[in-house]
Each structure stands twice: as C-alpha cells, then as structure tokens.
VMD Tcl script that draws the C-alpha trace (Angstrom):
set ca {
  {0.00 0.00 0.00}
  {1.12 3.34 -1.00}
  {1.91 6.01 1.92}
  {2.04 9.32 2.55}
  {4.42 11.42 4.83}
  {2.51 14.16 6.70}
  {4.11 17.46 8.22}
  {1.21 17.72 10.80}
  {0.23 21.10 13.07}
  {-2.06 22.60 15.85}
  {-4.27 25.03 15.92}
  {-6.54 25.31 19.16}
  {-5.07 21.62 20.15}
  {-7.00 20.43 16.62}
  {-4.70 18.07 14.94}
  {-4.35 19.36 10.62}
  {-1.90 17.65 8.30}
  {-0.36 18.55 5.14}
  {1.39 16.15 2.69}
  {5.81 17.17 3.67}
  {6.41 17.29 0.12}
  {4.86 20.78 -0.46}
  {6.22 22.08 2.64}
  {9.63 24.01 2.04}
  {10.48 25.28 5.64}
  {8.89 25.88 8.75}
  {9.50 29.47 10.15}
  {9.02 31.24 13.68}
  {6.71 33.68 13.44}
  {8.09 36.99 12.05}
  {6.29 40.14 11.33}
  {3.38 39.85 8.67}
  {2.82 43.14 6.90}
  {-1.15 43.59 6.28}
  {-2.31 43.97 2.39}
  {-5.46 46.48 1.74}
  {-7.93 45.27 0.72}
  {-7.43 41.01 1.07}
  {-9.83 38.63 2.25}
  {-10.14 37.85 5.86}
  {-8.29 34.90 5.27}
  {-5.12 36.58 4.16}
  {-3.30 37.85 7.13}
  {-0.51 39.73 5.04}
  {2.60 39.41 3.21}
  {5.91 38.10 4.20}
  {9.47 38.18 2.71}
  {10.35 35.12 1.86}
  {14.52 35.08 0.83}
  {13.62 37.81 -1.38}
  {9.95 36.20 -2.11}
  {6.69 38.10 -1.32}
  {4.10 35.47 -0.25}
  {1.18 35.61 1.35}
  {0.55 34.36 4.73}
  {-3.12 32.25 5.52}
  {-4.78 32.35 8.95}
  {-5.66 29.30 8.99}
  {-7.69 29.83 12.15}
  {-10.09 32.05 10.09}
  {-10.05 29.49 7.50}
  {-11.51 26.65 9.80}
  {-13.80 29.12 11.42}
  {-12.10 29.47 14.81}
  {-12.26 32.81 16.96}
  {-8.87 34.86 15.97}
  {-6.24 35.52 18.44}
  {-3.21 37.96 18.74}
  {-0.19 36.42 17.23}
  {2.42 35.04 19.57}
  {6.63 34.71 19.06}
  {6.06 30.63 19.73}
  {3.90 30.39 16.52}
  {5.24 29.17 13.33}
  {4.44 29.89 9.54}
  {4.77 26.82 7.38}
  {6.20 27.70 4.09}
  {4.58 25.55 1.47}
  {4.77 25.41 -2.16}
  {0.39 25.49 -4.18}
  {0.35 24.82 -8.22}
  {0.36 28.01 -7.98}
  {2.22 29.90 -5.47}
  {4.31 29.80 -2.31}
  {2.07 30.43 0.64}
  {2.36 30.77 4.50}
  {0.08 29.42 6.94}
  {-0.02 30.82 10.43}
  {0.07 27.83 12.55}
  {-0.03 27.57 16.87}
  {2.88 24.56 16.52}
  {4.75 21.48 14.92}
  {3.47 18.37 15.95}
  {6.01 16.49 13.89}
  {6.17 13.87 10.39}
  {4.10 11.12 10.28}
  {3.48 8.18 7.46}
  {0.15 7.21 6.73}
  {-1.36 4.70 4.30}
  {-2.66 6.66 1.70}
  {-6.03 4.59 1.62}
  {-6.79 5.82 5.47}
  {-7.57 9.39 4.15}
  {-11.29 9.38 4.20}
  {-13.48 12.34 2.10}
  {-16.68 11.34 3.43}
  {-19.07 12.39 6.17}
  {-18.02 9.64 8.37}
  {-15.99 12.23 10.86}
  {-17.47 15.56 9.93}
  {-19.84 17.67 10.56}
  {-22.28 18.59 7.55}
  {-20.90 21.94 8.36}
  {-17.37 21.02 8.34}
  {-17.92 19.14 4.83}
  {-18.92 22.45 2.89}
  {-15.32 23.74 3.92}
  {-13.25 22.98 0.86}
  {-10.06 23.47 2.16}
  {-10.90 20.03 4.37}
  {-9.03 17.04 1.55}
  {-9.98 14.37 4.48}
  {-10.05 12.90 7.80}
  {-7.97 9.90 9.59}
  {-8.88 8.31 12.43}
  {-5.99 7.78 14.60}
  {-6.71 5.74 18.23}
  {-6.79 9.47 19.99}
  {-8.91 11.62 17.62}
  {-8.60 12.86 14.18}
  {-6.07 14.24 11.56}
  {-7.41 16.75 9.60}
  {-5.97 16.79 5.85}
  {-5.95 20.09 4.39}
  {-6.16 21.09 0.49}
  {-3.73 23.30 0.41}
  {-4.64 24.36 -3.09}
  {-8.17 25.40 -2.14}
  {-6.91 27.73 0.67}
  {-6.34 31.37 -1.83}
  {-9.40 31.34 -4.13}
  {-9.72 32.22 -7.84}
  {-10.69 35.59 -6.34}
  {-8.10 35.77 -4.47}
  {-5.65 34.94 -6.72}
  {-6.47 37.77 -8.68}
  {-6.39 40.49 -5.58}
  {-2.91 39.10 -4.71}
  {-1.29 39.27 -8.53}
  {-2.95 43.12 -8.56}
  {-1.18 44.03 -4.93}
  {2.00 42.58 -5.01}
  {2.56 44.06 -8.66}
  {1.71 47.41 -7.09}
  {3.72 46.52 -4.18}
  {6.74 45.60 -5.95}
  {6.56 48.83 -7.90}
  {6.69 50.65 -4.73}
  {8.73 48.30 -3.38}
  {7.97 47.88 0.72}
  {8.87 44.60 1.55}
}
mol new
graphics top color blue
foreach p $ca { graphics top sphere $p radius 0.5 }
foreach p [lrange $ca 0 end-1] q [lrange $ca 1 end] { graphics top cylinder $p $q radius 0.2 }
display resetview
C-alpha cells in the first residue's frame, strides 16, 4: 500500500496535516505586513529570501475565533500549483506516514458543516482523535488569486517589503 508522509500542526489543540512534500520550511513567526484590501483569510505578506508570499490564517479558515499572534507560533512555508504560501500555525506536531487509503473524504468524521469547507481534503482516524488533511490548493481562491497578482505588482513597484 502506497503512503504518505505528513508534516502535521495545531491550531486550538485540533490536529491538521499537510502532505511534507509541499512544505519548504517551517519558520518562527516573524512580522506579517497587512495587504489592503485582502480577504479575511489573508493575514498579510511576508518576505520570503527575497519572495513576497502571502501568509493564511488558517484559524479564520476553519472558522475558529482569531487571536493575537504570539513569538512561539510558526508559519509553514509551502509550495500550491500556484504559489508559495504561509500558513499561520499555533505549533509542529512532527512527520508522520500514513497509508494513503486511510484518508477518508466522506461524512463519516465531519460535521455537515465542516464538509462544505473545501479546504478540508480528508479525515484519519488515529486511536486518539482525528487528523485533519488540508487542500492546500483550495486555501487562496480564484478571487483571491487575482487580488494578490494586482497588490504585489503594485507593491513591488513601490517596493515595501
């Protein structure tokens, strides 16, 4: 059976997962500057060895309450089909191998609620709870793909960063 090496986080003591190959580094938390006019889900812009990427909260993502940021927090640098993105995460739980086939998409562990969020790939049940799988490439939408191009081509005219 085929498996799959997780890179796998907390936020609020949840357990999330993503796959360690899209994951290029995992940062301490450094300052995030704020972009005009982005979705709630975009807390800002970081530089990343000379490369502007945004930076997800996650929390607002998953529909937790927001916090202030803290200096034990980490941003995990991974790589979408389309960009390099940040995620604000609370900690690194460590790299786990799964069986690919565990991953389950359907209702089974969620909430109907929890099912309309698209950035949710799967679920596995582990003898303690659940791993949550995110999709990283649903977490910047079409529309916010756009929004990003426009400020970062208006930021890099100005230069900021």
């Amino acid at each position: 059976m085929a498996k799959i090496a997780l890179l796998t986080y907390l936020i609020e003591g949840i357990r999330l997962a993503l796959p360690s190959y899209t994951v290029k580094q995992v940062l301490r938390m450094v300052e995030v500057i704020p972009l005009p006019f982005a979705s709630a889900t975009i807390m800002g812009l970081i530089n990343y060895y000379g490369e502007i990427i945004p930076v997800i909260n996650v929390r607002r993502v998953l529909g937790f309450k927001d916090r202030d940021i803290a200096l034990e927090d980490c941003i995990i640098v991974a790589r979408t089909e389309r960009r390099t993105i940040g995620l604000w995460v609370d900690a690194i739980a460590g790299i786990e191998e799964y069986e690919e086939s565990s991953i389950v998409t359907h209702n089974k562990y969620l909430q109907p609620d929890e099912l309309e969020r698209p950035s949710i790939k799967g679920c596995i049940r582990l003898e303690d709870g659940l791993l949550v799988v995110q999709d990283l490439e649903s977490l910047i939408s079409e529309q916010e793909e756009v929004l990003l191009k426009d400020a970062l081509a208006e930021l890099t005219s100005g230069e900021r960063l």
